[in-house]
N, C-alpha and C positions, 0 to 999 in steps of 0.2 A: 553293774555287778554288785554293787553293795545294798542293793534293794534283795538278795537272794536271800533267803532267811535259812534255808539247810542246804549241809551241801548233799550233793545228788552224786550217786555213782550209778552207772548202766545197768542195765534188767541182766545184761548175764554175769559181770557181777559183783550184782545183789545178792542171785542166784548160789554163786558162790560163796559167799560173806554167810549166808544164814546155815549152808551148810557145814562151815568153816565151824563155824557157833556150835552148831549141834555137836559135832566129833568134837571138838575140846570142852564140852561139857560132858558127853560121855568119858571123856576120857581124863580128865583131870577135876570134875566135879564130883563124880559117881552121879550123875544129873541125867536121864531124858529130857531133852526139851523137844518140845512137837515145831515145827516150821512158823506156827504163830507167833508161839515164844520167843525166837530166835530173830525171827522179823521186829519185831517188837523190840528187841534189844538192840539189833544192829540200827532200826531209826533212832534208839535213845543215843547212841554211841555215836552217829551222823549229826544230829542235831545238837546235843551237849559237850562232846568232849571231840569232835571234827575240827569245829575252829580253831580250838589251840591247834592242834598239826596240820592245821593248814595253813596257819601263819607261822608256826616252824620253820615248817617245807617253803614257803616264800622268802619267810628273811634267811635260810639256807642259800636257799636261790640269790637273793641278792647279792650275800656275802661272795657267793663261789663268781658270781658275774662282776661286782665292784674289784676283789682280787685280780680278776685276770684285766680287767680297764683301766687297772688302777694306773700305770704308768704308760697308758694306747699316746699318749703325746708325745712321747718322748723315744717310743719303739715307730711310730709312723712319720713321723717328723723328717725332712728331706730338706737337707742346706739349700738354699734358691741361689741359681745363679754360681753354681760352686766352680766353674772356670773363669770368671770374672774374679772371685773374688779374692782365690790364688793369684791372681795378677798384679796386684795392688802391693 
């Protein structure tokens, strides 16, 4: 996985993403951008500024997974032998 050099998202979407582009450039640039444009920008936007949110989105993830594990020993933990030990 760390040989990957951009990250990939699926053909539909991509599909989606460059259209996404185009209407927020019409719409908040005063901008046409043609489907090249826009493809062009979402791989600049894949390949240069993806990494950060993608290791965002992972140490998100770990935090939200370390939080809930954090004390799995202490919530799964089971006294051995706990009529025995009442005995004594």
């Amino acid at each position: 996985m760390r040989d990957r050099p951009v990250i990939t998202i699926p053909r539909e979407s991509h599909a989606q993403a460059v259209a996404s582009l185009r209407r927020y450039a019409a719409e908040h640039l005063d901008e046409e951008m043609g489907d090249l444009k826009a493809d062009l920008l979402l791989r600049h936007v894949l390949e240069d500024i993806g990494p950060t949110i993608y290791n965002q989105a992972i140490a998100d993830a770990r935090a939200f997974f370390e939080e809930r594990t954090a004390d799995l020993a202490a919530v799964c933990y089971r006294v051995e032998f706990p009529i025995s030990t009442k005995r004594r």
